[in-house]
matplotlib code that plots the C-alpha trace (Angstrom):
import matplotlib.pyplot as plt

x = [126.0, 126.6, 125.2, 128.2, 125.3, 125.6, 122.1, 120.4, 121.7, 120.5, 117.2, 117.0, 117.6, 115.9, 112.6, 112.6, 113.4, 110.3, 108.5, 109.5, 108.2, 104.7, 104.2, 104.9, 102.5, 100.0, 100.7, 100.4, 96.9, 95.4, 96.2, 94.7, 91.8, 91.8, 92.2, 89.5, 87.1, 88.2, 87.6, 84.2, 83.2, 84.3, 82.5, 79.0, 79.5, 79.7, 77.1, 74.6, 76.1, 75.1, 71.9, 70.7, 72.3, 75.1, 77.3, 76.9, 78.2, 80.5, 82.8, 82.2, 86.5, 86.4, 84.0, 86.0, 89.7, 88.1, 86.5, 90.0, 91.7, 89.1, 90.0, 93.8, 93.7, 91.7, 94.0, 96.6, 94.9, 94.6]
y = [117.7, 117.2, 114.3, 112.1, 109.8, 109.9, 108.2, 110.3, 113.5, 112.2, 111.3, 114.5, 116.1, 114.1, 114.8, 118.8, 118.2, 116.1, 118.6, 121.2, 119.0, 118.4, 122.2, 123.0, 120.4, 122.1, 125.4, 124.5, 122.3, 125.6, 127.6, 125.4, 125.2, 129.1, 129.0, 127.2, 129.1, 132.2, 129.8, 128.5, 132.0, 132.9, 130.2, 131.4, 134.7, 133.1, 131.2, 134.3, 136.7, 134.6, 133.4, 137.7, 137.9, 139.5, 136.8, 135.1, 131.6, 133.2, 133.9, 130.6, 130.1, 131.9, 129.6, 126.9, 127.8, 128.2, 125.2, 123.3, 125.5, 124.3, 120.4, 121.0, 121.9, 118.9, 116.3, 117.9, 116.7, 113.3]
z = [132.9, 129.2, 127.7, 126.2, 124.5, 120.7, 120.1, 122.6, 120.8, 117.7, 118.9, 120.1, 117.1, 115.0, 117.7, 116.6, 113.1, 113.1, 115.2, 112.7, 110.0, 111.6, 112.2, 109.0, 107.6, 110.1, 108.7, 105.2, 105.7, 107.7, 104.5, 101.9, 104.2, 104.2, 101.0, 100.0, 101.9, 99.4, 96.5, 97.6, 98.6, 94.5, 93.5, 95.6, 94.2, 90.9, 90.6, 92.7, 89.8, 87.2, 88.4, 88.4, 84.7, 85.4, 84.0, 80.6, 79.8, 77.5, 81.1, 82.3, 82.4, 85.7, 87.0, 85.9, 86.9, 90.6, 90.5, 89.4, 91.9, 94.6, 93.0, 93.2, 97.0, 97.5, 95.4, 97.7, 101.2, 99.8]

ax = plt.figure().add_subplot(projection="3d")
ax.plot(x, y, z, "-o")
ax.set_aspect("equal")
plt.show()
């Protein structure tokens, strides 16, 4: 039976182009959350690295682009 209903078509539409929406909004929070989890894992490795002496303040800008990385991705959530 087709459906001669013009606002239950659009309803219908407008249901998986929301749907759409929200699993791409899933899709994108699972990856900042992955990514994150690489950043705060740099960031450990970081701060263990420079804590033996293998680091010297004079590389502190990777520290610090991490760090705003890790700050973006959380601006992003908000």
């Amino acid at each position: 039976m087709k459906n001669t209903n013009e606002y239950s078509c659009f309803g219908n539409k407008e249901n998986v182009l929301l749907q759409h929406e929200i699993e791409t909004m899933e899709n994108i929070m699972e990856s900042k959350s992955k990514y994150r989890k690489i950043i705060h894992a740099g960031i450990a490795r970081w701060v263990k690295d420079f804590q033996e002496g293998r680091i010297e303040i004079k590389t502190v800008d990777d520290l610090k682009k991490l760090i705003e990385i890790d700050l973006d991705l959380q601006r992003d959530d908000v």
